[in-house]
C-alpha positions in Angstrom: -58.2 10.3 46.8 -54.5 9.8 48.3 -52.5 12.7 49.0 -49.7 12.9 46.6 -46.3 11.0 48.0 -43.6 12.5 45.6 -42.4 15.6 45.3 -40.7 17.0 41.6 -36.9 17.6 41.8 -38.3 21.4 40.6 -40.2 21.9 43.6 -37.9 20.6 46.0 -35.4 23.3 44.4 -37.6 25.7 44.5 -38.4 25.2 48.2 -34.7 25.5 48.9 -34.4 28.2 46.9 -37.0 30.3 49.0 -39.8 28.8 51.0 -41.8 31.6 51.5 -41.9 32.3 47.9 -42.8 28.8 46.8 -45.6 29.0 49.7 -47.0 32.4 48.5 -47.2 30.9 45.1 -49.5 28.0 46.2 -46.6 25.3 44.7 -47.8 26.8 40.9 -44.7 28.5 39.1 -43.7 31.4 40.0 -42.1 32.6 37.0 -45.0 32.5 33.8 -42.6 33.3 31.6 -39.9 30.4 32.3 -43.2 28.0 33.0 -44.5 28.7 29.4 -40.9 28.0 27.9 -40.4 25.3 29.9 -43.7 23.9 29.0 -42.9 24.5 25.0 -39.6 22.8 25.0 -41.4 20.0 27.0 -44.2 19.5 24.4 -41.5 19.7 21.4 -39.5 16.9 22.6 -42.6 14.3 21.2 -44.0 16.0 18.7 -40.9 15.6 16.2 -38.8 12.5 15.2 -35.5 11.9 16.8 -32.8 12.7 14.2 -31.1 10.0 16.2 -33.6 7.7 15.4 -32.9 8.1 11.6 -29.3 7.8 11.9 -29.9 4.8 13.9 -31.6 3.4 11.2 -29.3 4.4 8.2 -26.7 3.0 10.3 -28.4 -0.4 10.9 -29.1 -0.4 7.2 -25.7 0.2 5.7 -24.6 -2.4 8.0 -27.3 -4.9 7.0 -26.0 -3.9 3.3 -22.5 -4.8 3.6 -23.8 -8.4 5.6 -25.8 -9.3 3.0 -23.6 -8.4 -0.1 -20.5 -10.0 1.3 
């Protein structure tokens, strides 16, 4: 298996942030508390519609409306 090539913006801020801490840590998060947020926020963002996406389409459709019943 190939080493990994990238790094995440995250880690690279961490390292900058404190080397020695991010080392200690193993590269895992050092903060559970702002990992398990993080990672709820993360998961949320696919599990619902987009509101956007239904304004989109209500948009698109009054449009088509007034098109069609010109």
């Amino acid at each position: 298996m190939k080493p990994r090539q990238t790094i995440s913006v995250s880690k690279l801020a961490f390292y900058a942030e404190d080397p020695a801490r991010l080392s200690a840590a193993r590269g895992k998060a050092y903060n559970a508390k702002a990992a398990a947020i993080g990672e709820t926020k993360h998961n949320a963002i696919g599990r619902a519609p987009s509101k956007l996406l239904y304004v989109a389409a209500a948009i698109a459709a009054v449009l088509v409306y007034l098109w069609v019943t010109r």
